[in-house]
N, C-alpha and C positions, 0 to 999 in steps of 0.2 A: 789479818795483815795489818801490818802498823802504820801507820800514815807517816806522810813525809818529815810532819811537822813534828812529830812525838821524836821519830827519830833522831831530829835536827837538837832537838830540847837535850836527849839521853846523851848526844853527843857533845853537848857545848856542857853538860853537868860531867860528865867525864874529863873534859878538861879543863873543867877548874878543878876537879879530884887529881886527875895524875899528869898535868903538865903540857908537858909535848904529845898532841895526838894529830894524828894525817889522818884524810879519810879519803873514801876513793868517792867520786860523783855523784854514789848512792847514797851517799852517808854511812858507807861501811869501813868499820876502821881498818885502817890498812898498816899502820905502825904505830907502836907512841916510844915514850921514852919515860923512863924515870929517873929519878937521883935517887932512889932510897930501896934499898935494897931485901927491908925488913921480911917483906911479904916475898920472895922470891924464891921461887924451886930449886933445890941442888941439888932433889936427887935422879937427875940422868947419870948414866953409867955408859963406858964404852966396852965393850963381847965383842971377843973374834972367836966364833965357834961356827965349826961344819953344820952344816944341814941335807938331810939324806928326805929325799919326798918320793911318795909313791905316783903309778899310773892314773889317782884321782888327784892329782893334785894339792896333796895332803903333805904335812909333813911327818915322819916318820921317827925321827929323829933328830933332836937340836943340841948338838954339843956330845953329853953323857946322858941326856935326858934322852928314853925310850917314850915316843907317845902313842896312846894307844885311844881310836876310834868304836864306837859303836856304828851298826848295822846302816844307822840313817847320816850317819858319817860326823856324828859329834863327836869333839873331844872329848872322851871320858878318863883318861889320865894321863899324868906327864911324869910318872915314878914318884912324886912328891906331893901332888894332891889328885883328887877325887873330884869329877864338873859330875852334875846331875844337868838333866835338860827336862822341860816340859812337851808335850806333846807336839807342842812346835819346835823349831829349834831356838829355841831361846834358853840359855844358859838358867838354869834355874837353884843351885845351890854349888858351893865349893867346901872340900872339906880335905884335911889334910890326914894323910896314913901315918 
């Protein structure tokens, strides 16, 4: 766990790095602001596609995409790629057909 005071530090070096930063009580940040836009993500996209799901709560279908589960109810394909999973379910490799 991090002490109060490490987090108070990480938060006052974050805002001299990116400007405008809120934090809620905890010292958790809760907004900031920038002016500079270099480093900024743009690739969200907005899908309006159907979704068909089965009686486990799975989806079945997302748009055109057929997905298809193994036995222990992993995703193991979505028509365009290939999920492997390890003995748990934990996604273990992706590969595309």
């Amino acid at each position: 766990m991090v002490s109060l005071s490490v987090a108070q530090a990480e938060a006052e070096r974050m805002l001299r790095a990116y400007g405008d930063l809120r934090l809620h009580a905890v010292s958790r940040i809760k907004s900031t602001t920038r002016s500079n836009d270099a480093y900024a993500w743009t690739g969200a996209a907005n899908f309006n596609r159907n979704y068909t799901s089965n009686g486990r709560n799975q989806y079945t279908a997302a748009g055109s995409a057929t997905l298809i589960y193994d036995p222990r109810r992993n995703l193991t394909s979505d028509g365009v790629s290939t999920y492997t999973h390890q003995l748990y379910p934990v996604l273990h490799g992706r590969g595309c057909d």
